[in-house]
C-alpha positions as CSV (number, residue, x, y, z in Angstrom):
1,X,-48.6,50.8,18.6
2,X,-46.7,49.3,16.1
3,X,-45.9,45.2,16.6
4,X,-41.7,44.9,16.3
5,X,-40.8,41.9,14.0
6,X,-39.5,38.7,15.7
7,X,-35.9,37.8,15.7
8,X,-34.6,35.7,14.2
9,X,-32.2,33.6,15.9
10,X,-28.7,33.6,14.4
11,X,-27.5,29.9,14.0
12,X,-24.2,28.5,12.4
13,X,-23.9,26.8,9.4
14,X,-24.9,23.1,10.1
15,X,-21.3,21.8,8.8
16,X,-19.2,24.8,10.6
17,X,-18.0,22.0,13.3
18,X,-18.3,18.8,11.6
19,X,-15.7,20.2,8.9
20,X,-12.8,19.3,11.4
21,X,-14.4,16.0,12.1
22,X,-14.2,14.9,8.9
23,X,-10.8,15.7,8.6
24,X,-9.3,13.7,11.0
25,X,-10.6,10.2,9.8
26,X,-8.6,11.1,6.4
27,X,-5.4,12.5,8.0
28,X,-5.7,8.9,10.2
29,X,-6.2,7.2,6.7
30,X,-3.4,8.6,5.1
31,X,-1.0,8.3,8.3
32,X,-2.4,4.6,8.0
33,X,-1.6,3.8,4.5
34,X,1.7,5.7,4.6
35,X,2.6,3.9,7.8
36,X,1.7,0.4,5.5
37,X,3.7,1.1,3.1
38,X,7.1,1.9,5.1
39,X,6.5,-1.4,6.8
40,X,5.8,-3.1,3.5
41,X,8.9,-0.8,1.9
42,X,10.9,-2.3,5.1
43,X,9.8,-5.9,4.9
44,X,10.9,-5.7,1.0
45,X,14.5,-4.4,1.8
46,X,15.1,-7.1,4.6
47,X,14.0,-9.8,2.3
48,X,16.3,-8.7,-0.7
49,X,19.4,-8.1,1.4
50,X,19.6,-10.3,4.5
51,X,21.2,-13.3,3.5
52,X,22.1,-16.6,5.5
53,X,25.2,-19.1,5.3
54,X,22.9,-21.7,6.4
55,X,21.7,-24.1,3.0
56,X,19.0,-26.1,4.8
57,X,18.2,-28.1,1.2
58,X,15.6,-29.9,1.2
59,X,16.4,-34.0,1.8
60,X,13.3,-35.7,0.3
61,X,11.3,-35.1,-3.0
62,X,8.0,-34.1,-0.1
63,X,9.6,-31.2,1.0
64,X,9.4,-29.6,-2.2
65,X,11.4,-26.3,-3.6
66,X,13.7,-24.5,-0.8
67,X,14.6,-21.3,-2.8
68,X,16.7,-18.4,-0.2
69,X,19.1,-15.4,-0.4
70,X,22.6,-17.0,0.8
71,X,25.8,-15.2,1.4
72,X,28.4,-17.5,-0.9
73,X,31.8,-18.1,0.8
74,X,33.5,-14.7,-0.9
75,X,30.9,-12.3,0.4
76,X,28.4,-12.4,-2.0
77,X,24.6,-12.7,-2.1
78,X,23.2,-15.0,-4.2
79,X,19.6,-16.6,-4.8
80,X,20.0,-20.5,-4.0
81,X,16.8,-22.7,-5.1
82,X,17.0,-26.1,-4.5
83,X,14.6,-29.4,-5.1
84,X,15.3,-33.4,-4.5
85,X,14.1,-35.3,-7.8
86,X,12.8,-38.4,-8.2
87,X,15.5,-39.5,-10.9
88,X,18.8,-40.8,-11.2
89,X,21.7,-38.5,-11.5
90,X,22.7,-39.8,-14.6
91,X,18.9,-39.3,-16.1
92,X,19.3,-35.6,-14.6
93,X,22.3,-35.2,-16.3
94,X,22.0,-36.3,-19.8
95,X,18.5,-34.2,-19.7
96,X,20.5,-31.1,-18.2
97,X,23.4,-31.4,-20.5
98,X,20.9,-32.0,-23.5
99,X,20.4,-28.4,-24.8
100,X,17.7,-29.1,-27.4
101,X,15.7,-29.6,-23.9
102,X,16.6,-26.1,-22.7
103,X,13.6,-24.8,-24.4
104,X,10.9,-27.0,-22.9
105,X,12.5,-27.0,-19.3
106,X,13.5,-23.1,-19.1
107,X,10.1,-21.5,-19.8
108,X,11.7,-17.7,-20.0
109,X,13.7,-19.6,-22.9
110,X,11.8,-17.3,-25.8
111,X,14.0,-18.2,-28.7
112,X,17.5,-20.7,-28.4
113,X,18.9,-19.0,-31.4
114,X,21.8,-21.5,-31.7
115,X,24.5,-23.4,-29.6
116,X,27.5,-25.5,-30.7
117,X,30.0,-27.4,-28.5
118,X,33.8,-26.1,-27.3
119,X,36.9,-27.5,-26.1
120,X,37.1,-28.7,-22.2
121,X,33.5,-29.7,-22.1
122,X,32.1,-26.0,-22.9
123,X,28.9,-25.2,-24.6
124,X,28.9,-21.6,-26.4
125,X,24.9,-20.6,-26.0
126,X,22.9,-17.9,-27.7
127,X,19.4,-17.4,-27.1
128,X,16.4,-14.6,-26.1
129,X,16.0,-15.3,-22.5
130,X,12.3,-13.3,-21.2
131,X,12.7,-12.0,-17.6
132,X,10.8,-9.5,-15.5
133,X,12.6,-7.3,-16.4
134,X,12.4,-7.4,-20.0
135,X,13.4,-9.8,-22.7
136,X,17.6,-10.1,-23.2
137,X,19.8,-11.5,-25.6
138,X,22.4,-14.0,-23.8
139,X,25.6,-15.1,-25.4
140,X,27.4,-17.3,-23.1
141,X,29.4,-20.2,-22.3
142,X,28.4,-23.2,-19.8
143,X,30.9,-24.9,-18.5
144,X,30.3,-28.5,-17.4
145,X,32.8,-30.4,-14.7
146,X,32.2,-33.6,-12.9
147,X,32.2,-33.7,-9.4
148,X,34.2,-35.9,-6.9
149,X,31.8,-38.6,-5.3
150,X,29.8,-38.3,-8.4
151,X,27.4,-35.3,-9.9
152,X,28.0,-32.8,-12.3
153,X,28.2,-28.8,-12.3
154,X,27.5,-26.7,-15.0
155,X,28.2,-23.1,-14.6
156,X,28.3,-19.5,-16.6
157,X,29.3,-16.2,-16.5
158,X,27.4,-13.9,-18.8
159,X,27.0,-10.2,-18.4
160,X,25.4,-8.0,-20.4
161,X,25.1,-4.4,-21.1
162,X,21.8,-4.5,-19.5
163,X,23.1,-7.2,-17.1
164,X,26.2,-5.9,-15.0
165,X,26.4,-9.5,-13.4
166,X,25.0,-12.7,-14.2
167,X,26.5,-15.4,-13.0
168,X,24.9,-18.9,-12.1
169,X,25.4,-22.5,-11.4
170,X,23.5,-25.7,-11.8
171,X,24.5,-28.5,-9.4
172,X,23.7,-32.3,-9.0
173,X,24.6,-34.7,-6.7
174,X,23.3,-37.8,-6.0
175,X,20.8,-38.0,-3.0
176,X,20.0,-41.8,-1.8
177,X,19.0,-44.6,-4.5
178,X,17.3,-43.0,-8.0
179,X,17.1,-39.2,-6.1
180,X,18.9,-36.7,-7.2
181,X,19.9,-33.2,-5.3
182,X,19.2,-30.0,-7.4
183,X,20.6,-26.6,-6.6
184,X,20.0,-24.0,-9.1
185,X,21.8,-20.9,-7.7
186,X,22.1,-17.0,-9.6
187,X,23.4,-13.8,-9.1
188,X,22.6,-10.7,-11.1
189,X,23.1,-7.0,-11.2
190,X,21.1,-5.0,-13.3
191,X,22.5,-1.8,-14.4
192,X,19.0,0.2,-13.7
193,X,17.8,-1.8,-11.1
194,X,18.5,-1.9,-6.7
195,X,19.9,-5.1,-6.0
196,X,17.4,-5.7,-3.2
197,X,14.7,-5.3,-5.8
198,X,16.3,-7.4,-8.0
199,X,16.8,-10.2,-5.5
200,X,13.1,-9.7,-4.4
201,X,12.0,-10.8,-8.2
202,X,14.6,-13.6,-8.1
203,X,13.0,-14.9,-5.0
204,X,9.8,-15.1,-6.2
205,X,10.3,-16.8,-9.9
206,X,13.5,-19.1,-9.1
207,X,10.9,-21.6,-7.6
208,X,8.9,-21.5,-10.5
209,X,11.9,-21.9,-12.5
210,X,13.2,-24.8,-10.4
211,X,9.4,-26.7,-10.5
212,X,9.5,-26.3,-13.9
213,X,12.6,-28.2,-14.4
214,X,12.1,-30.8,-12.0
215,X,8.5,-31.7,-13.7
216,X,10.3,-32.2,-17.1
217,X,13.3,-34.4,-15.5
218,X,10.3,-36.5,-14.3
219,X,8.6,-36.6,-17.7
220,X,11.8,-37.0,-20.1
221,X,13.0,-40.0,-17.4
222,X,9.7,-41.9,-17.9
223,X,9.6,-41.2,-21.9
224,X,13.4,-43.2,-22.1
């Protein structure tokens, strides 16, 4: 009587049902990370496009730089960085107004190819200006006024074919005895750039900018 051979028990593949499992934890990841990045996305757009009317400057050299997207009183928004100084406005001024200095206090100054002055207290400016965007050629005109109650402006308009706007003001005014009030304020439209984006890379080199000054006011007041 012959022996029949034994069965042999049919099993699934050892990975048949852990194959979904595994699937899940990376469709969660991805839903995560995706998720992350519209909030980050969102976050970016708000900060490049909501702008306030309030100023809030700083009032005392402690409080350091106050840099902000501001809506300007015709509707437009504009990166305003501000800092109190240690110095006199007249020591601010004859530092600002000094353009030999432009090249130790404005650090994305790469090359001041030449300046020369105008009529009406105007300064035509040529120089390589480095930004985050790439390295431009300005050719310009600052502007210089005196204010009432004492301080100074100067101010510029200078677009390019790269920059669509670029507009800016630098502002003194006197703030208590040997202080000085410092509002550095731009607007720029790049032709291949969002404005949101561009107001996000404003907002996060203007203070740098602004610090940069102010530490060289400090150290050209105590050299004279």
């Amino acid at each position: 009587m012959s022996e029949s051979a034994p069965s042999t028990p049919t099993t699934a593949p050892a990975n048949a049902k852990s194959a979904p499992s595994r699937k899940r934890p990376v469709k969660g990841i991805l839903l995560f990370v995706l998720l992350g990045f519209c909030l980050l996305f969102g976050w970016f757009f708000v900060r490049g496009t909501w702008a306030t009317r309030k100023m809030n400057d700083p009032e005392t050299p402690e409080q350091g730089v106050i840099s902000k997207l501001v809506m300007s009183q015709d509707g437009h928004r504009e990166i305003r960085t501000a800092v109190v100084i240690p110095v006199t406005i007249e020591q601010a001024w004859n530092i600002l107004s000094d353009y030999d200095e432009w090249e130790k206090m404005f650090k994305t100054v790469r090359q001041k190819q030449r300046t020369e002055p105008l009529e009406g207290n105007r300064r035509h400016v040529v120089s390589d200006v480095m930004t985050p965007m790439g390295t431009i050629t300005l050719d310009f005109i600052v502007t210089h006024e005196e204010l009432p109650g004492g301080g100074y402006l100067a101010w510029w308009d200078a677009p390019t074919r790269e920059l669509l706007i670029n507009k800016g003001e630098i502002r003194i005014t006197p703030n208590g005895v040997g202080q000085t009030l410092f509002v550095y304020t731009v607007r720029k439209k790049y032709q291949q750039y969002p404005e949101f984006m561009v107001n996000n890379m404003l907002l996060k080199h203007q203070p740098d900018i602004v610090s940069t000054l102010r530490q060289r006011m400090i150290e050209a007041a105590k050299e004279k």
